[in-house]
C-alpha positions in Angstrom: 57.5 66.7 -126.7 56.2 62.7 -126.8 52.9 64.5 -125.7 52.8 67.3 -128.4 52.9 64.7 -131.0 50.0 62.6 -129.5 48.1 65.3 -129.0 48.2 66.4 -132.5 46.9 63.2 -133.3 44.2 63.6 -130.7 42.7 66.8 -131.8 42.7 65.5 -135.1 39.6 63.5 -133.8 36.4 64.6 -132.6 36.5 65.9 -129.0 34.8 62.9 -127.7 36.1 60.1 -129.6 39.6 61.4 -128.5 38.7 61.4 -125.0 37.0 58.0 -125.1 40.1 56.6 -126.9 42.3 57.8 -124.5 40.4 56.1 -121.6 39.9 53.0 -123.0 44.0 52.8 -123.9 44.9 54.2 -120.2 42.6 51.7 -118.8 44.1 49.1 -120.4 47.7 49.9 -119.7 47.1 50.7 -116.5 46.7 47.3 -115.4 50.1 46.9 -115.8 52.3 47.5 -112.5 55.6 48.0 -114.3 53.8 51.2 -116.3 52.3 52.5 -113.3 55.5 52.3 -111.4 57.3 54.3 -114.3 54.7 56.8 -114.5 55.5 57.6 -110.8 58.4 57.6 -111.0 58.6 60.2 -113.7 55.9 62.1 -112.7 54.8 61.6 -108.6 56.3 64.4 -106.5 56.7 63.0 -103.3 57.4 66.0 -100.6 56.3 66.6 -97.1 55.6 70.3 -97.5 52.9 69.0 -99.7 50.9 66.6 -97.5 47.7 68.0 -96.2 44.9 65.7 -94.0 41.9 67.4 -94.7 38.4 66.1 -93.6 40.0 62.8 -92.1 41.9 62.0 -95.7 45.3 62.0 -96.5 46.6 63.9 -99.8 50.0 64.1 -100.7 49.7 67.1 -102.7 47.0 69.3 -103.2 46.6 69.1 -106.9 43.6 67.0 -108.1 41.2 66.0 -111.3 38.3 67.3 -111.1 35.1 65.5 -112.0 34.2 64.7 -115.4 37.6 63.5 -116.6 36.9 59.8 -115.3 32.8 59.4 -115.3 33.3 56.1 -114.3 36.1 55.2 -112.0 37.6 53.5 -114.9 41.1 56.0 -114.4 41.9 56.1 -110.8 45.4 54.2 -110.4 46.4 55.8 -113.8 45.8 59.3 -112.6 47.6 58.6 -109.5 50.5 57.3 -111.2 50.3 60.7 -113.1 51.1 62.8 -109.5 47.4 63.8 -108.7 46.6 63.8 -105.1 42.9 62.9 -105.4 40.6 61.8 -107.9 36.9 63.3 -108.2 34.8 60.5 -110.1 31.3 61.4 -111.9 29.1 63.1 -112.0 27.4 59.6 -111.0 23.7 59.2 -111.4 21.5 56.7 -109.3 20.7 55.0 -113.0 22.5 54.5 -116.2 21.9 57.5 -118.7 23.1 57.9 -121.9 23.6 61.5 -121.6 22.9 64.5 -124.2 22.7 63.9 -128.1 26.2 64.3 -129.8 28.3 65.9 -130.7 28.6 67.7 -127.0 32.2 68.3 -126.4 34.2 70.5 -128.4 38.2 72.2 -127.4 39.0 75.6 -128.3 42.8 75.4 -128.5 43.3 79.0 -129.1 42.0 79.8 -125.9 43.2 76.9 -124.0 39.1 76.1 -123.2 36.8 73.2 -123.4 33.4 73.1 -124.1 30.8 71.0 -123.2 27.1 69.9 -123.1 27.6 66.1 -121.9 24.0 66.0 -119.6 25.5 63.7 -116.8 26.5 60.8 -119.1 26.9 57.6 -116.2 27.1 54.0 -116.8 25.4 54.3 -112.9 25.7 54.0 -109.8 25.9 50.0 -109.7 28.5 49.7 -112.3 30.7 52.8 -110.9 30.2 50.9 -107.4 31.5 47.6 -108.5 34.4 49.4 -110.3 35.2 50.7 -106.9 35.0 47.4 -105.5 37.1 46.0 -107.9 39.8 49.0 -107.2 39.8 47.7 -103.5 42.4 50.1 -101.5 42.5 53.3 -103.8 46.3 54.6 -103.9 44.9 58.6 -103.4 41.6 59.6 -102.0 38.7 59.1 -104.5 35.6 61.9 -104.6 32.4 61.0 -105.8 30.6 63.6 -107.7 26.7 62.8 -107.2 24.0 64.0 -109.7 20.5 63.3 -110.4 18.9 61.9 -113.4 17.5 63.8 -116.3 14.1 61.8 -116.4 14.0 62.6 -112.0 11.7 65.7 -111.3 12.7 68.7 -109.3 10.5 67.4 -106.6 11.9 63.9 -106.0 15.5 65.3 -107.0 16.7 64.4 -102.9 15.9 61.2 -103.2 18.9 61.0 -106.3 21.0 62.4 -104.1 19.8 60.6 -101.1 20.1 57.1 -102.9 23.5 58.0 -104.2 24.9 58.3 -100.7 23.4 55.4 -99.3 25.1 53.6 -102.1 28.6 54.9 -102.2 28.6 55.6 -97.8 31.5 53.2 -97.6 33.4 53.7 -101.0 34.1 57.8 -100.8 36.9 59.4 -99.3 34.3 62.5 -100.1 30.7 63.1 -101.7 30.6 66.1 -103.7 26.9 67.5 -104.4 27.1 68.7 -108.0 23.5 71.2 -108.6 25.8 73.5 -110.5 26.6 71.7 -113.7 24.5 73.6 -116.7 24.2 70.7 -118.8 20.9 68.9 -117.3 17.6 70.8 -117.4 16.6 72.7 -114.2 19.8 71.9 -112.1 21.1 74.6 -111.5 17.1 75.4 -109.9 18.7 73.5 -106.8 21.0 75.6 -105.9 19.0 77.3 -103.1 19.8 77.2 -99.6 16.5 75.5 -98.5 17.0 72.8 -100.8 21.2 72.2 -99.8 20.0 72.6 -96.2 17.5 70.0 -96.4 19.4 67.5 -97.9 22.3 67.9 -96.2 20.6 67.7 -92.8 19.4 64.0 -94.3 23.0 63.2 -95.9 24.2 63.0 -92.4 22.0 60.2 -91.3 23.2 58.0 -94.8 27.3 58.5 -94.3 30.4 59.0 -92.3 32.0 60.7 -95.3 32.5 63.9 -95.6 29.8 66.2 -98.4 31.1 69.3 -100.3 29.0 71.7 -102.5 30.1 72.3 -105.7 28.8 75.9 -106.9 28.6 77.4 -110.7 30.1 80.5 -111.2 27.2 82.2 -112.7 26.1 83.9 -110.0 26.7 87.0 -107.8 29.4 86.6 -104.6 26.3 87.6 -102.7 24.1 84.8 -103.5 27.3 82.8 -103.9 28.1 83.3 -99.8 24.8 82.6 -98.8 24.5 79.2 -100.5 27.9 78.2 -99.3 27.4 79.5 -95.9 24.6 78.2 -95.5 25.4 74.9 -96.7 28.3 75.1 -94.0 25.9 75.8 -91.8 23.7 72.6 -92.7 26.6 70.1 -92.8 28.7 70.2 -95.6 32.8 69.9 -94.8 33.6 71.8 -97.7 32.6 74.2 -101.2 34.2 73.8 -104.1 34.0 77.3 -106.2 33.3 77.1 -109.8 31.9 74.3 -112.0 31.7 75.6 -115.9 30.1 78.9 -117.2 27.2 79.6 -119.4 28.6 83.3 -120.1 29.7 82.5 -123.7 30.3 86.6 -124.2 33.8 85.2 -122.5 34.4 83.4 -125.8 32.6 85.2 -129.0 33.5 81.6 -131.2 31.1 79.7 -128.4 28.3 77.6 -129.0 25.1 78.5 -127.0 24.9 75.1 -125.2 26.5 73.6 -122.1 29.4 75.1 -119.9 32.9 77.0 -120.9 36.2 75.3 -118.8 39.3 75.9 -119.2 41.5 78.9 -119.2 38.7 81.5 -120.5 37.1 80.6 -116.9 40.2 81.0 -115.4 39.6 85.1 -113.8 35.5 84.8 -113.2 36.6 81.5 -111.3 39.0 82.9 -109.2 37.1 86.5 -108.6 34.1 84.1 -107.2 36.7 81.9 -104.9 38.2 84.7 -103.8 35.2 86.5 -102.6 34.3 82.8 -101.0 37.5 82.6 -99.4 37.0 86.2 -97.5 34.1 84.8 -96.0 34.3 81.1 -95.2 38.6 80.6 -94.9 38.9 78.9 -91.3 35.1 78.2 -91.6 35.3 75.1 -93.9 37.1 73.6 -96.6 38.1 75.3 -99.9 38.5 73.8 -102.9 39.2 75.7 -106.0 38.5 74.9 -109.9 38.5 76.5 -113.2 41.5 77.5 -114.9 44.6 76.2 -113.0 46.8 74.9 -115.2 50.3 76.1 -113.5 52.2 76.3 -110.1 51.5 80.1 -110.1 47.7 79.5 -110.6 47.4 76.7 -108.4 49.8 78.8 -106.0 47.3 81.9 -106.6 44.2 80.1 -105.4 46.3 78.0 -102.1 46.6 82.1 -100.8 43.5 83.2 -101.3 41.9 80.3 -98.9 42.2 77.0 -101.1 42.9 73.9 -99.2 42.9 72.2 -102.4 43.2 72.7 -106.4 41.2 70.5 -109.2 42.0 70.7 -112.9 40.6 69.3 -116.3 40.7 70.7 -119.0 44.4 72.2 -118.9 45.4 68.1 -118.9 44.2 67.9 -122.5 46.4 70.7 -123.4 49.4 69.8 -121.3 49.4 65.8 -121.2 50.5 63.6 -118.1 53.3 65.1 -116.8 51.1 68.2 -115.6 50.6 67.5 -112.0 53.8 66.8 -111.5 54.6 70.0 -112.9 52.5 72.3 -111.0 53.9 70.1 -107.5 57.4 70.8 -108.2 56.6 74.2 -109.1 54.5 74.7 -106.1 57.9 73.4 -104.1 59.6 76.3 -105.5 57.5 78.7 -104.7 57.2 77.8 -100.6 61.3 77.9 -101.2 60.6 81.1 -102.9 59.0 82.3 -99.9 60.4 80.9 -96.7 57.6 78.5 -96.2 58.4 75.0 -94.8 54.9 73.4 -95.7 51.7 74.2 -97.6 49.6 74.7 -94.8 51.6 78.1 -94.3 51.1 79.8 -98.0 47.3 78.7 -97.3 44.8 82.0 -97.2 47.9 84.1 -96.6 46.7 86.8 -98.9 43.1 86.7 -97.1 45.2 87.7 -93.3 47.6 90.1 -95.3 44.7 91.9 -96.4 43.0 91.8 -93.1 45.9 92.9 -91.3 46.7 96.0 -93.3 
């Protein structure tokens, strides 16, 4: 109820000015020990049957943010405090960029969606980096969500990437490759296996941390196989299935710019995952995005192959107390189901379907 209240107050503001007020009030109280130790204790689910170690990193539940909540590492002990069991930073570019013109975020509460056009707005990679510094020890693992610059042509777009992981080689618990995001001209163009192979088979020589592909949802399961497999295939430890959507026939009152999140995503997203899932479960990683914003949802995706579940736009609707939420939720339902840990629920759809 507290958070119904703020969050009329919120969306009486413009998308963006909301969100930037909210940051710069969570980063502030943040700093403050005796908060963050409330906000655990009101909202941090701490069970066994939730602990995963996944590429070498320890979550302690499989509910994270996904990128583009916290740009700029500004949110991390916050967000843990909240019950999330991993923070994705970024999308980080190599140089500072101010990002498309405003306005470029817009909610549409009726539907539970966000909308947005933000162009890969980064303070950069040195300022994000010394924010990391600064964090020292992170209390959950910490993605980094790499991007390249607007101004960077197609042909020199590796070397973003490439400089990126240099950069951040000791400061990820995970690299994340976003070519999927809609919102920067001629992205989306390297989402082809050659170009995923090619880097990858470089990103190896740069770090130790594991790389996952992040993939759009605006493409067929076909193509959407053969770019994850044969990103697999190159190196990466993971494929997280779906960034936002440019199909705006999902929500008539759309604007015709940037990418749909949110619960209108929610069925595309998991219709691509699951067609992921049939293919790569037991091959590599899963991590799936786009519409979770309860246990069921989350508990939906954990069958059909996912290892792990991001959200971000449901937090605007449903406040702090969301991870939690889903975590207890997701206890429940392994009760529900005579499950003694995660790991158990995980792809069982995908072998009750392959076993009759």
């Amino acid at each position: 109820m507290a958070y119904s209240a703020l969050r009329s107050a919120l969306f009486s503001l413009d998308a963006e000015r909301a969100h930037d007020w909210s940051t710069r009030v969570l980063a502030q109280a943040q700093k403050s020990a005796l908060l963050r130790r409330a906000w655990a204790r009101r909202w941090r689910v701490k069970d066994a049957r939730l602990e995963q170690e996944i590429f070498g990193c320890r979550f302690r539940n499989p509910v994270g943010i996904a990128a583009g909540f916290d740009k700029n590492a500004t949110l991390v002990p916050a967000l843990a405090a909240f019950g999330f069991g991993s923070v994705e930073i970024g999308t980080v570019t190599p140089r500072p960029q101010p990002g498309n013109p405003r306005p470029r975020l817009w909610r549409h509460p009726s539907e539970r969606s966000v909308q947005n056009c933000l162009g890969f707005n980064s303070l950069g990679m040195e300022e994000v980096a010394a924010r990391l510094d600064v964090l020292g020890q992170a209390p959950v693992p910490v993605g980094v969500n790499l991007g390249k610059n607007k101004a960077t042509p197609r042909d020199r777009a590796a070397e973003d990437y490439e400089t990126l992981l240099s950069r951040f080689a000791a400061k990820a618990s995970y690299f994340v490759i976003n070519v999927s995001s809609p919102n920067t001209p001629g992205l989306r163009d390297l989402q082809s296996p050659d170009f995923l192979a090619s880097l990858l088979a470089t990103a190896r020589s740069l770090t130790k941390a594991p790389i996952l592909v992040k993939i759009a949802p605006d493409m067929s399961d076909g193509e959407a196989i053969e770019l994850a497999g044969t990103s697999v295939d190159a190196g990466a430890a993971g494929i997280i299935a779906t960034n936002t959507t440019t199909d705006y026939a999902l929500l008539p009152q759309a604007r015709p710019v940037g990418g749909l999140s949110g619960a209108v995503l929610r069925e595309r997203s998991f219709a691509l995952f699951k067609a992921l899932g049939r293919e790569l479960f037991g091959r590599t990683e899963l991590i799936s995005v786009g519409g979770v914003d309860t246990a069921d949802e989350a508990y939906r995706r954990i069958r059909a192959g996912a290892s792990l579940v991001q959200l971000y736009s449901a937090l605007i609707y449903e406040g702090p107390a969301l991870a939690g939420r889903i975590n207890r939720g997701l206890v429940e339902l392994l009760d529900r189901d005579g499950l003694t840990h995660l790991g158990q629920a995980r792809g069982a759809d995908l072998e009750r379907g392959r076993h009759g």
